[in-house]
C-alpha positions as protocol buffer text, in pm:
chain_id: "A"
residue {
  index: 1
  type: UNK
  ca { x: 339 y: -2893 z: -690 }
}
residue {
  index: 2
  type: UNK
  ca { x: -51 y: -2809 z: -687 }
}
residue {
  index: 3
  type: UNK
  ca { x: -56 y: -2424 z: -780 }
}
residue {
  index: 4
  type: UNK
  ca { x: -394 y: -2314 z: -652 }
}
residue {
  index: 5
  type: UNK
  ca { x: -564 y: -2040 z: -922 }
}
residue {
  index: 6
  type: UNK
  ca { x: -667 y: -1701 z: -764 }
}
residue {
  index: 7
  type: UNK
  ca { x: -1002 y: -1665 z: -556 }
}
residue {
  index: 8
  type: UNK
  ca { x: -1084 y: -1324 z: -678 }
}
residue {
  index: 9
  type: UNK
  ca { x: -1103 y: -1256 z: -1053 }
}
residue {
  index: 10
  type: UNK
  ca { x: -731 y: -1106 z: -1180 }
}
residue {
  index: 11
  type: UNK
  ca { x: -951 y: -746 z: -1330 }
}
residue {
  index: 12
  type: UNK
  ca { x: -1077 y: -681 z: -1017 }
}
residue {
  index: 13
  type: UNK
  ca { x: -723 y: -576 z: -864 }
}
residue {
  index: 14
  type: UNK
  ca { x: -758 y: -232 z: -955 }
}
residue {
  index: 15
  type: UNK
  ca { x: -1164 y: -215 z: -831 }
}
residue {
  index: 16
  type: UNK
  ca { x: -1059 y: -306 z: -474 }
}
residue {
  index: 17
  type: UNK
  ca { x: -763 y: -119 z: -462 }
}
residue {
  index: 18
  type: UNK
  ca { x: -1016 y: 170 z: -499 }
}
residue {
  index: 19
  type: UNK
  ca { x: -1204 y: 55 z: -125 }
}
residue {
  index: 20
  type: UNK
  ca { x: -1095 y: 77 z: 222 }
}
residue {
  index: 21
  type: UNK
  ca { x: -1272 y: -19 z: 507 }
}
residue {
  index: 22
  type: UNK
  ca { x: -1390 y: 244 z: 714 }
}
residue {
  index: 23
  type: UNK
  ca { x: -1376 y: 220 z: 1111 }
}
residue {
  index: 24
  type: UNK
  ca { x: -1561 y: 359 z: 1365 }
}
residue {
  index: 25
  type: UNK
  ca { x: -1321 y: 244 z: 1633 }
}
residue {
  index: 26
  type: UNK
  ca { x: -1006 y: 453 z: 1726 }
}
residue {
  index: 27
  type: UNK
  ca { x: -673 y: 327 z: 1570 }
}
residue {
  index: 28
  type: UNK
  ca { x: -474 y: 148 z: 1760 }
}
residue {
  index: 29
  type: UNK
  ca { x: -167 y: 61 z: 1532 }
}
residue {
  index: 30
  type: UNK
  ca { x: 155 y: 207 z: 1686 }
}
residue {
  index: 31
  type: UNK
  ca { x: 318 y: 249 z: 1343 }
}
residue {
  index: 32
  type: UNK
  ca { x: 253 y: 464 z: 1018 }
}
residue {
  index: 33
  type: UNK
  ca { x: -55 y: 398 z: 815 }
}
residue {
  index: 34
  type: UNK
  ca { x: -303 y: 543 z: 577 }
}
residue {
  index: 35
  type: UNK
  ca { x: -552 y: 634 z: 804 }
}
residue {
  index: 36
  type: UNK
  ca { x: -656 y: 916 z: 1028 }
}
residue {
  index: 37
  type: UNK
  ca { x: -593 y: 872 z: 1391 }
}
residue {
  index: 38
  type: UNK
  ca { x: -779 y: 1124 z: 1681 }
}
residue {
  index: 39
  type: UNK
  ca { x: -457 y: 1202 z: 1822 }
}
residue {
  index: 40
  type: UNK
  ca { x: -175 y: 1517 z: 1582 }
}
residue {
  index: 41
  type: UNK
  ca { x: 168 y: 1410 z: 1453 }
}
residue {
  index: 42
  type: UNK
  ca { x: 347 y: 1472 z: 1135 }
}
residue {
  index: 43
  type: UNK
  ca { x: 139 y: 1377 z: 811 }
}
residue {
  index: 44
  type: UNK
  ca { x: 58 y: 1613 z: 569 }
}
residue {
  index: 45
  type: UNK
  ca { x: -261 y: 1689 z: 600 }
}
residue {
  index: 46
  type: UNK
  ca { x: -312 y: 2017 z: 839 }
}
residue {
  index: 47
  type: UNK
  ca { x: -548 y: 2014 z: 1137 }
}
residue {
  index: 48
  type: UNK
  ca { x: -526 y: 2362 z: 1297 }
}
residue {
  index: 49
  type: UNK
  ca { x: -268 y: 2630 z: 1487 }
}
residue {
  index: 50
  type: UNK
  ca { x: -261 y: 2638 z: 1846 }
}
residue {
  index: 51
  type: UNK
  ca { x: -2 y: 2869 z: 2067 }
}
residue {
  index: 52
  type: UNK
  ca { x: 333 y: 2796 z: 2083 }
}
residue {
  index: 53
  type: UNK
  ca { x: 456 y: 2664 z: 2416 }
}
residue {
  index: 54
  type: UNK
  ca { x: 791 y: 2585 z: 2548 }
}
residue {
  index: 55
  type: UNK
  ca { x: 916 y: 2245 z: 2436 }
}
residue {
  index: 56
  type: UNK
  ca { x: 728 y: 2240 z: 2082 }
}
residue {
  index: 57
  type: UNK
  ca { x: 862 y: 2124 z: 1823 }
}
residue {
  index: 58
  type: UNK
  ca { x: 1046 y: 2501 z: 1677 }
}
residue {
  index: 59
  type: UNK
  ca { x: 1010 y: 2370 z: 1326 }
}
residue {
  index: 60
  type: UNK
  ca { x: 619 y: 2382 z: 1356 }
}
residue {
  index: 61
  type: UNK
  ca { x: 623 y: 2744 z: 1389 }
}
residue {
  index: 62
  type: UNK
  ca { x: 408 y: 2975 z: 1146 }
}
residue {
  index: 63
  type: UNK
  ca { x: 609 y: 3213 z: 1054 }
}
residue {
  index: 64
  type: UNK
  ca { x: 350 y: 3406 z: 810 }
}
residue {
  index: 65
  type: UNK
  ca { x: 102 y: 3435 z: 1172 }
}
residue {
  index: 66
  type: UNK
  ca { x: 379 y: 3581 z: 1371 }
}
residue {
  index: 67
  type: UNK
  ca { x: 450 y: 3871 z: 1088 }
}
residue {
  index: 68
  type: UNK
  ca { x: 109 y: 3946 z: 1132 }
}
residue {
  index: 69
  type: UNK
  ca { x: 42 y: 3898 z: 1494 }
}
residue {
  index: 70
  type: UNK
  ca { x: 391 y: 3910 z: 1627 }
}
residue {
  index: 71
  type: UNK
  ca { x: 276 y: 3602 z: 1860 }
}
residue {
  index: 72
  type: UNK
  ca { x: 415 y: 3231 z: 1771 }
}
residue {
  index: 73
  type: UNK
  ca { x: 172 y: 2993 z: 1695 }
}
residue {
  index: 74
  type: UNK
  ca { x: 243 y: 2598 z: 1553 }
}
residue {
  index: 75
  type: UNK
  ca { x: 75 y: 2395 z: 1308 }
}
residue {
  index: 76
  type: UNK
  ca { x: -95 y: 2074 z: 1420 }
}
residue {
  index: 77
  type: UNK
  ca { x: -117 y: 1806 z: 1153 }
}
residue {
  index: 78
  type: UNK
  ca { x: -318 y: 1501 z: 1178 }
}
residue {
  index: 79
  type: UNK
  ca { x: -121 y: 1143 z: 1287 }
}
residue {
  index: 80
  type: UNK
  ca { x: -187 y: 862 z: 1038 }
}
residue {
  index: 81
  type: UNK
  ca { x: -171 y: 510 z: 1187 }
}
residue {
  index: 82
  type: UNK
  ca { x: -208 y: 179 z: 1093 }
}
residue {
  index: 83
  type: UNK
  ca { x: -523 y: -27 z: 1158 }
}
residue {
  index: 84
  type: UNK
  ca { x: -520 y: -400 z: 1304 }
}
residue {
  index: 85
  type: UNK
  ca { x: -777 y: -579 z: 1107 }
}
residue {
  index: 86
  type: UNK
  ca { x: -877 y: -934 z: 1210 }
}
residue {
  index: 87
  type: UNK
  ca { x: -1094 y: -1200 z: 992 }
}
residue {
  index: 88
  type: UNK
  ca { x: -1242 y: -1448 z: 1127 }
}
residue {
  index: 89
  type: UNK
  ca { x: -1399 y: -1709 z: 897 }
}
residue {
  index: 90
  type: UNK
  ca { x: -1656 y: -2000 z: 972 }
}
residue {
  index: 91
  type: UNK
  ca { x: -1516 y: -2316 z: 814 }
}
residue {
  index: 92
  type: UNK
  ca { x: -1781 y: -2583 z: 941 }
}
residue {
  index: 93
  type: UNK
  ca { x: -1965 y: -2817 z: 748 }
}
residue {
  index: 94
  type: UNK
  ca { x: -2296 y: -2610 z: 657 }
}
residue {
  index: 95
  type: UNK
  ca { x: -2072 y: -2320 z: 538 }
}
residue {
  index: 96
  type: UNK
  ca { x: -1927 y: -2548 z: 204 }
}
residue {
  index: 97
  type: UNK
  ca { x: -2269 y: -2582 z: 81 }
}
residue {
  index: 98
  type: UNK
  ca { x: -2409 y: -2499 z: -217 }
}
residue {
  index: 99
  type: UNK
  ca { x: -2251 y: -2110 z: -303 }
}
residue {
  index: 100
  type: UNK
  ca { x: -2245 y: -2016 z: -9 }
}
residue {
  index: 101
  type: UNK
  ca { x: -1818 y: -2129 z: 47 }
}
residue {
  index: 102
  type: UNK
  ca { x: -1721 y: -1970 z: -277 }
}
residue {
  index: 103
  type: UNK
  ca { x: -1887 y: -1646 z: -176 }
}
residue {
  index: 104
  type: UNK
  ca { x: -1734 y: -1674 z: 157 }
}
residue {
  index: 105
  type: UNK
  ca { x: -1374 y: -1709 z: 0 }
}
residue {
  index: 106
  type: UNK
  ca { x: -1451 y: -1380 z: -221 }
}
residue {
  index: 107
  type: UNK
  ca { x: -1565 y: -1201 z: 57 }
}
residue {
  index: 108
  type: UNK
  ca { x: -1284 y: -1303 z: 277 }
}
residue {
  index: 109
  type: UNK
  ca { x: -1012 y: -1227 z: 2 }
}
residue {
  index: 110
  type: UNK
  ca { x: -1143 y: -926 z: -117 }
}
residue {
  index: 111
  type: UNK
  ca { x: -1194 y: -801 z: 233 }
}
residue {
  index: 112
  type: UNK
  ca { x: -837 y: -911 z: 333 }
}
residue {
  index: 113
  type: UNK
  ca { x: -682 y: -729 z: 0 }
}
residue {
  index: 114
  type: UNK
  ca { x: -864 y: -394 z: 107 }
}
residue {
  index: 115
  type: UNK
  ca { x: -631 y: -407 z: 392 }
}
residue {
  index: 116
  type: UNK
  ca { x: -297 y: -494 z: 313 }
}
residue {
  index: 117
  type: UNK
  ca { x: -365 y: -292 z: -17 }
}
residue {
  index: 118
  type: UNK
  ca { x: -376 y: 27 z: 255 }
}
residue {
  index: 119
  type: UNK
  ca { x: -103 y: -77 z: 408 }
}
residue {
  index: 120
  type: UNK
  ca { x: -303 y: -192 z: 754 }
}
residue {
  index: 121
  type: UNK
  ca { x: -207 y: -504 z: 925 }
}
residue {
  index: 122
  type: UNK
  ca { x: -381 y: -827 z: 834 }
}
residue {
  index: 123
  type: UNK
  ca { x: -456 y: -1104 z: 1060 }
}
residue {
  index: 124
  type: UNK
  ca { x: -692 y: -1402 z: 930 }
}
residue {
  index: 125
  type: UNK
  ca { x: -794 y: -1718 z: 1159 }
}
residue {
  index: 126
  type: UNK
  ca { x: -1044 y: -2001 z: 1197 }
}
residue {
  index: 127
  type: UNK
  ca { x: -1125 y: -2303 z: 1386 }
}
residue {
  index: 128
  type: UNK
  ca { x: -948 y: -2650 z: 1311 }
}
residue {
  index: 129
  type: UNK
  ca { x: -923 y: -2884 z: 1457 }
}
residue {
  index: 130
  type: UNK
  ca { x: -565 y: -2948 z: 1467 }
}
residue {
  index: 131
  type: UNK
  ca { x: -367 y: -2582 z: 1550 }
}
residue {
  index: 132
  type: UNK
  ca { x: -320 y: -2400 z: 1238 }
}
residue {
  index: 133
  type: UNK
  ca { x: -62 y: -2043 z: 1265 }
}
residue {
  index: 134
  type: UNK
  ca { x: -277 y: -1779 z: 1147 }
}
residue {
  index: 135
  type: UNK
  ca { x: -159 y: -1560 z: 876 }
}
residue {
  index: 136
  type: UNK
  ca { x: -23 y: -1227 z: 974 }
}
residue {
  index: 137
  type: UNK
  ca { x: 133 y: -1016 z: 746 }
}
residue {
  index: 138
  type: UNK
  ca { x: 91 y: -571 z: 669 }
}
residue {
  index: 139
  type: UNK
  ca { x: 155 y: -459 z: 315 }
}
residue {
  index: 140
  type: UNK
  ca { x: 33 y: -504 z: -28 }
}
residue {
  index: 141
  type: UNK
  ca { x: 307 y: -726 z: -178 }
}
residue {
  index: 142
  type: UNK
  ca { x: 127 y: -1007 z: 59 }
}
residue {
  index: 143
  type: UNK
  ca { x: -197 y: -990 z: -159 }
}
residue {
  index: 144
  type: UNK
  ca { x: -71 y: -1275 z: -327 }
}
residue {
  index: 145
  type: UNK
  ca { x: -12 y: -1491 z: -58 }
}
residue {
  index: 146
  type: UNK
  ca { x: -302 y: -1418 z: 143 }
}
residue {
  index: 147
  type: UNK
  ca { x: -535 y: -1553 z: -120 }
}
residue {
  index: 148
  type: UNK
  ca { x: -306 y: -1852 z: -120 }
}
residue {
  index: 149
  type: UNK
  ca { x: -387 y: -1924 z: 171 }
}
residue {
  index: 150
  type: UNK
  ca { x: -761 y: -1846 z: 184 }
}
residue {
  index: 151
  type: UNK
  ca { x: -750 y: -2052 z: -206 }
}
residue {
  index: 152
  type: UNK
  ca { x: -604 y: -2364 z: 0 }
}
residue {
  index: 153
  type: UNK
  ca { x: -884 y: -2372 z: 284 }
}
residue {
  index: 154
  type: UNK
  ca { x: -1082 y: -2704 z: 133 }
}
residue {
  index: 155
  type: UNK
  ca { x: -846 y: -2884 z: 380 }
}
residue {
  index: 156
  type: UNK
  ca { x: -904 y: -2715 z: 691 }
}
residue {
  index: 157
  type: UNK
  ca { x: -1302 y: -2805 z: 712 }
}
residue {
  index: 158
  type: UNK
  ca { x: -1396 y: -2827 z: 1073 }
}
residue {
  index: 159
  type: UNK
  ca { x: -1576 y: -3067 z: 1310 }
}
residue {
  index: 160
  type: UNK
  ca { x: -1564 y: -2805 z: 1582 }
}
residue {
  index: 161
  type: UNK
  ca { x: -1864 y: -2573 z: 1714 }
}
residue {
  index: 162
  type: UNK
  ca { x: -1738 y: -2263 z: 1533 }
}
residue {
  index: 163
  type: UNK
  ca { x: -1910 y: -2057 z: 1803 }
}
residue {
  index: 164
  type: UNK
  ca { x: -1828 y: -2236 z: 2056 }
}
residue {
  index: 165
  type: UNK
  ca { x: -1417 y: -2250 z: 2020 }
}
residue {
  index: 166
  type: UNK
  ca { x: -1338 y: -1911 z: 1783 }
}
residue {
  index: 167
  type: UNK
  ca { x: -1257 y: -1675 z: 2066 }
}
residue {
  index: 168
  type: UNK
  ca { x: -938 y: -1916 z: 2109 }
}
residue {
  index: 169
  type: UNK
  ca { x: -824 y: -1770 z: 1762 }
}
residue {
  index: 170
  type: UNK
  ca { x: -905 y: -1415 z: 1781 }
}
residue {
  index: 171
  type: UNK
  ca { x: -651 y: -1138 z: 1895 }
}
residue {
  index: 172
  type: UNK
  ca { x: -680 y: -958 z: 2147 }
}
residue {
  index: 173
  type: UNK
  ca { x: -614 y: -617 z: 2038 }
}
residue {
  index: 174
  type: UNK
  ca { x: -785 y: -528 z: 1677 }
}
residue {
  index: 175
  type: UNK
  ca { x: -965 y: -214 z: 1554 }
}
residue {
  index: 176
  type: UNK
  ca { x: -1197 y: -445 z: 1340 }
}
residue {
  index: 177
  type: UNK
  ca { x: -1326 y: -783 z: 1360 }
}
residue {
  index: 178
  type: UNK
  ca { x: -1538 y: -887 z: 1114 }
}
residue {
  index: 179
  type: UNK
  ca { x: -1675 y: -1262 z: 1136 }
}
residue {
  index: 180
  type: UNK
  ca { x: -1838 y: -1417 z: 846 }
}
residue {
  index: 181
  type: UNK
  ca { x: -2032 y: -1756 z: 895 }
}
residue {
  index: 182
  type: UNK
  ca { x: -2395 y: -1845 z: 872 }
}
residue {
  index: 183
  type: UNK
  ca { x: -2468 y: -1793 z: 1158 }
}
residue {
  index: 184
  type: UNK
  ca { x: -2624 y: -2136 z: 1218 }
}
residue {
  index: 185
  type: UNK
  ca { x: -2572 y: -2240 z: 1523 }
}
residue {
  index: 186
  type: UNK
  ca { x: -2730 y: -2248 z: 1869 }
}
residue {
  index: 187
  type: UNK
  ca { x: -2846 y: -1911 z: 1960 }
}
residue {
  index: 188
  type: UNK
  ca { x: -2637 y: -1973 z: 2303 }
}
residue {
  index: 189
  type: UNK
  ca { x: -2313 y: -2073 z: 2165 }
}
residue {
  index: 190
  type: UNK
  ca { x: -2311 y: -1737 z: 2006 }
}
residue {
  index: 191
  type: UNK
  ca { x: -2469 y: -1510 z: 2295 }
}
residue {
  index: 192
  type: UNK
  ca { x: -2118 y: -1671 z: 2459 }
}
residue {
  index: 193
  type: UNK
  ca { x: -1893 y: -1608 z: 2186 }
}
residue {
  index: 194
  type: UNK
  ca { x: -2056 y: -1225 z: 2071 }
}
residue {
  index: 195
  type: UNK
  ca { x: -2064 y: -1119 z: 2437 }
}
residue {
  index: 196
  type: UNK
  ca { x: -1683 y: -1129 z: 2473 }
}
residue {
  index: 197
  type: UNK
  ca { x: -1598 y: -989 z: 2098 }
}
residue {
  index: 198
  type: UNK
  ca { x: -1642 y: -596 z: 2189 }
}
residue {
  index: 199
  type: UNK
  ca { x: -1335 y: -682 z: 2450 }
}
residue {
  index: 200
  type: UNK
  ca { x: -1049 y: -758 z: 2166 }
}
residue {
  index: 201
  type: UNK
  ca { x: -1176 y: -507 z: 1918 }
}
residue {
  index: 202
  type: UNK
  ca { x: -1310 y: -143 z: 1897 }
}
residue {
  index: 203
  type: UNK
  ca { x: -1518 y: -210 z: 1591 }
}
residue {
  index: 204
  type: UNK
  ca { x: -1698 y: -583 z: 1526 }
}
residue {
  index: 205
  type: UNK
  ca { x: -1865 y: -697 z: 1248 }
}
residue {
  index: 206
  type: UNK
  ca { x: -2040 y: -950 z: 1187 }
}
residue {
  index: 207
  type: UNK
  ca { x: -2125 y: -1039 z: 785 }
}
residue {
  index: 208
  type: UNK
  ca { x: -2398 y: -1334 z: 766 }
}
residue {
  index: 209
  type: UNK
  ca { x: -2430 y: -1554 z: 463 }
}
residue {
  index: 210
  type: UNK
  ca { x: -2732 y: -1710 z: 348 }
}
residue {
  index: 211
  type: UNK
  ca { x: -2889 y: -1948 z: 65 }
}
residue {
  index: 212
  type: UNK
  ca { x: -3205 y: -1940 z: -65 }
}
residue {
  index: 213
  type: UNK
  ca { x: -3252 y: -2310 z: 41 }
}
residue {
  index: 214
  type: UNK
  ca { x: -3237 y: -2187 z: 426 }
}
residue {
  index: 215
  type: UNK
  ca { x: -3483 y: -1916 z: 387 }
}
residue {
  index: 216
  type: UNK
  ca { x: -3695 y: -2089 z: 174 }
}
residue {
  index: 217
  type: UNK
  ca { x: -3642 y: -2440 z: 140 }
}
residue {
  index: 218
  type: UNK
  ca { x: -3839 y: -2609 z: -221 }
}
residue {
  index: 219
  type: UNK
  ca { x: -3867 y: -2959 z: -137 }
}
residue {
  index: 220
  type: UNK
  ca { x: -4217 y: -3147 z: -142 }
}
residue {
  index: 221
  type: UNK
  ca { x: -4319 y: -3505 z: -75 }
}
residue {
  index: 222
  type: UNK
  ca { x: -4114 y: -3743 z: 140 }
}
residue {
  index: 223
  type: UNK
  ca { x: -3736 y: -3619 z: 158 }
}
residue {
  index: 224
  type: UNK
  ca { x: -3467 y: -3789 z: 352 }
}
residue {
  index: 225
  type: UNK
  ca { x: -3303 y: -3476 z: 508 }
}
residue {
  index: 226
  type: UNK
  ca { x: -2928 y: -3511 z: 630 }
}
residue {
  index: 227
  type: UNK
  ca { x: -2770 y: -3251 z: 876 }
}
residue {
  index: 228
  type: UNK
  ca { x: -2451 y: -3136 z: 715 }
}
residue {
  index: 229
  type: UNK
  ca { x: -2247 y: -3142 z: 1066 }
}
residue {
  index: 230
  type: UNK
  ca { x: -2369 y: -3470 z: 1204 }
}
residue {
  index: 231
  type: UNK
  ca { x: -2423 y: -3691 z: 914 }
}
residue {
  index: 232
  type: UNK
  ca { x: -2772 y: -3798 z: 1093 }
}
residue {
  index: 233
  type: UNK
  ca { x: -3089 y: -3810 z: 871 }
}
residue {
  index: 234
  type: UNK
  ca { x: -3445 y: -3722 z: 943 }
}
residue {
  index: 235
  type: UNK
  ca { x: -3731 y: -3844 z: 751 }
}
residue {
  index: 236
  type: UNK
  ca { x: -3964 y: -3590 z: 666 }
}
residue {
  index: 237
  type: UNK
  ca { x: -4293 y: -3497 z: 492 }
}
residue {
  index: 238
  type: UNK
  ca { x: -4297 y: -3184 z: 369 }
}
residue {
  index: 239
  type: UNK
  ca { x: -4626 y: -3065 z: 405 }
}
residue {
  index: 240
  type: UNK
  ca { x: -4757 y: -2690 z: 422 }
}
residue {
  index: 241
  type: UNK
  ca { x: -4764 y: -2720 z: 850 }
}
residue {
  index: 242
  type: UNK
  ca { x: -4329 y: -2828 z: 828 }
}
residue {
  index: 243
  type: UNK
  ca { x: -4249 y: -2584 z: 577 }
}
residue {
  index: 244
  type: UNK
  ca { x: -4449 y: -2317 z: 839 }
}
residue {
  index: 245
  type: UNK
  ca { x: -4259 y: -2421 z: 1116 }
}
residue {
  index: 246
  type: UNK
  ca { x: -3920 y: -2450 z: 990 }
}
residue {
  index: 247
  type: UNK
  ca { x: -4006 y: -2076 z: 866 }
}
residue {
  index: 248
  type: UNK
  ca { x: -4126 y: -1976 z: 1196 }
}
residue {
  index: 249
  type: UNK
  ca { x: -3806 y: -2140 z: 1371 }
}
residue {
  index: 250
  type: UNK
  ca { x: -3553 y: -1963 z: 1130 }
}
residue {
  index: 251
  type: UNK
  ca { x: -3710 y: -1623 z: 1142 }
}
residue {
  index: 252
  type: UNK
  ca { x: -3688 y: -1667 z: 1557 }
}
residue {
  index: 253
  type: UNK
  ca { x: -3318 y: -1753 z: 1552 }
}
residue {
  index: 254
  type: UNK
  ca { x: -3246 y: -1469 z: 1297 }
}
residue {
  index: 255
  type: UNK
  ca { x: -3420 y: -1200 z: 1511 }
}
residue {
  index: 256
  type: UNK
  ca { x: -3225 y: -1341 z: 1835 }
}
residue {
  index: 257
  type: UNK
  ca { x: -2913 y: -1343 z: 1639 }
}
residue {
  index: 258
  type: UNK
  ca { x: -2958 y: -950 z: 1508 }
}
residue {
  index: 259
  type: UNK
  ca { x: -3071 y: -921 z: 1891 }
}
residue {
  index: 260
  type: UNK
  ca { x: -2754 y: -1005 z: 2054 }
}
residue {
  index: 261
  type: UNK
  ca { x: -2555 y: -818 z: 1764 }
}
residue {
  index: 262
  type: UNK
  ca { x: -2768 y: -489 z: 1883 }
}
residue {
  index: 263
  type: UNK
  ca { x: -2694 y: -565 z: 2214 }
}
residue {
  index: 264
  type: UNK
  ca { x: -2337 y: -600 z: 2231 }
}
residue {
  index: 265
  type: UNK
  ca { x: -2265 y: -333 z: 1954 }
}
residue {
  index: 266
  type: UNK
  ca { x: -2176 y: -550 z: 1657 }
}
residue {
  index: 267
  type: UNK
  ca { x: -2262 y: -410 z: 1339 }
}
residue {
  index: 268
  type: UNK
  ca { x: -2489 y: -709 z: 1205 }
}
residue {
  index: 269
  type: UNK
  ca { x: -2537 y: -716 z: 785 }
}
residue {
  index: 270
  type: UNK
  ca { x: -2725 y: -1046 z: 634 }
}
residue {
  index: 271
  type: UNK
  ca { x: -2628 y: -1073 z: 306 }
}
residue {
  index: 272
  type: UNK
  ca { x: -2780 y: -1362 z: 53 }
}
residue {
  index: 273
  type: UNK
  ca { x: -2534 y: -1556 z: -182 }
}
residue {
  index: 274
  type: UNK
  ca { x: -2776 y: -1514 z: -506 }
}
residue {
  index: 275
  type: UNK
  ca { x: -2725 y: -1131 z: -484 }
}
residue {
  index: 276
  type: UNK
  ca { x: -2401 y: -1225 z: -637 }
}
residue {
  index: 277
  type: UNK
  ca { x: -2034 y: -1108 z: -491 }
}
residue {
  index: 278
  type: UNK
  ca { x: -2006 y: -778 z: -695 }
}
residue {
  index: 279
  type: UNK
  ca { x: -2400 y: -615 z: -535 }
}
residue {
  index: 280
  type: UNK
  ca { x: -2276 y: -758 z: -153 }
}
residue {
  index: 281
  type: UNK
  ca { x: -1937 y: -606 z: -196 }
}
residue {
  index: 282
  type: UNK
  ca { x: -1970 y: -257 z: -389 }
}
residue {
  index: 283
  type: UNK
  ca { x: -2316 y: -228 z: -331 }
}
residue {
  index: 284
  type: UNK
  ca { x: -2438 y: -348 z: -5 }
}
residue {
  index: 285
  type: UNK
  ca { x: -2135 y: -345 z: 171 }
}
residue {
  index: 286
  type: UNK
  ca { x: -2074 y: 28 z: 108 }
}
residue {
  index: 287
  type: UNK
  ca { x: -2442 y: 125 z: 143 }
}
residue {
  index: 288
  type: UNK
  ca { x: -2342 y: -17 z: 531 }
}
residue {
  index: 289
  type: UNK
  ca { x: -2056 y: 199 z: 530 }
}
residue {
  index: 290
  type: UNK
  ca { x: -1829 y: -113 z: 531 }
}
residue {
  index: 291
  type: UNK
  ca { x: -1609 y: 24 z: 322 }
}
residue {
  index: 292
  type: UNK
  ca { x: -1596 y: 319 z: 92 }
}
């Protein structure tokens, strides 16, 4: 049997267990968590007093208050629910290139492990194109498996738009989704897919990856330029006027792209691979208030 080794180094277990990711969405888990809800049950961490009325809970009672005031009042503790996190990862063809899949994997594992670590419920998807089960699973002791199955994701490269067919894959009931790709496709496969995120999830995300090659490409002379997803080449002289253009043309589609993110409420964070896992993660991503 082919054992795959661990995406994320073994000494950064205890790091991550450190982070959470913070939400700015209600929870909606029905079941006990780690994190604050808006609505008062029966952690342990105290909220206020509020006047007893019939049909409280008797036990709630304050019975230091009613020596003093001789009126019964209750104490209201805050609820702690779970939340329903959902990651969606971008497995075409231009997102194995160069760094950027290995920084995608560490993202996506480190990410996931933040989750079940808090004992939130996991859910992790992305487009194939035969039906793949996504994995589901709440609790720490499925750290292990979940980068198993994120380690094992060479064979489950897609053909697919990613933009075009990933709403198909995503639940319809999270409190986050975050989406990590490249963000590389047509600007209107993704005003189609974006537009209809904020309807399965409270809080979206979206977490772009980028080489230095697509903000500045380095080549010179006469190259023989392939595209990644449809194997067809393009002869090209790199002059100053190209190099201008293709500039020009990827600064316009990253502007519409942060556009529609701003305009359907998706928290939008471009990140480049040669910052290097550790700055994106503890640095960047908490500077966003990703996590904490």
């Amino acid at each position: 049997m082919n054992i795959k080794k661990n995406v994320l180094p073994v000494e950064w277990g205890s790091k991550i267990g450190r982070y959470s990711l913070q939400s700015r969405s209600r929870i909606r888990g029905q079941h006990k968590g780690s994190h604050r809800s808006h609505r008062f049950g029966s952690s342990l961490d105290f909220s206020d007093f509020r006047e007893y009325h019939p049909g409280d809970d008797v036990r709630q009672l304050d019975w230091n208050i009613y020596a003093r005031t001789e009126k019964y009042f209750i104490k209201r503790f805050l609820d702690e629910q779970e939340m329903r996190v959902h990651i969606l990862l971008d497995t075409t063809k231009s997102m194995v290139q160069d760094d950027k899949w290995e920084l995608a994997k560490l993202l996506t594992a480190a990410l996931g492990s933040m989750v079940l670590n808090k004992d939130d419920h996991l859910s992790f998807s992305y487009v194939t194109d035969t039906p793949v089960p996504p994995f589901r699973r709440k609790g720490a002791s499925f750290q292990y498996a979940f980068e198993q199955t994120v380690a094992k994701l060479e064979n489950h490269i897609v053909n697919k738009s990613f933009a075009n067919n990933a709403m198909n894959i995503v639940p319809k009931d999270s409190t986050i989704l975050i989406i990590i790709s490249d963000g590389l496709e047509p600007i209107e496969e993704w005003q189609a897919f974006l537009k209809q995120t904020p309807k399965v999830a409270g809080d979206v995300r979206f977490l772009q990856l980028q080489t230095a090659q697509e903000i500045a490409p380095n080549f010179t002379g006469d190259v023989q330029l392939v595209d990644v997803e449809t194997k067809e080449p393009l002869n090209v002289s790199m002059s100053q006027n190209v190099t201008t253009s293709y500039k020009q043309l990827r600064e316009a589609h990253q502007q519409q792209l942060e556009a529609l993110c701003h305009q359907y409420g998706i928290a939008f964070l471009p990140v480049k691979t040669y910052d290097g896992i550790q700055h994106i993660l503890f640095q960047q991503l908490t500077k966003a208030y990703w996590i904490q």
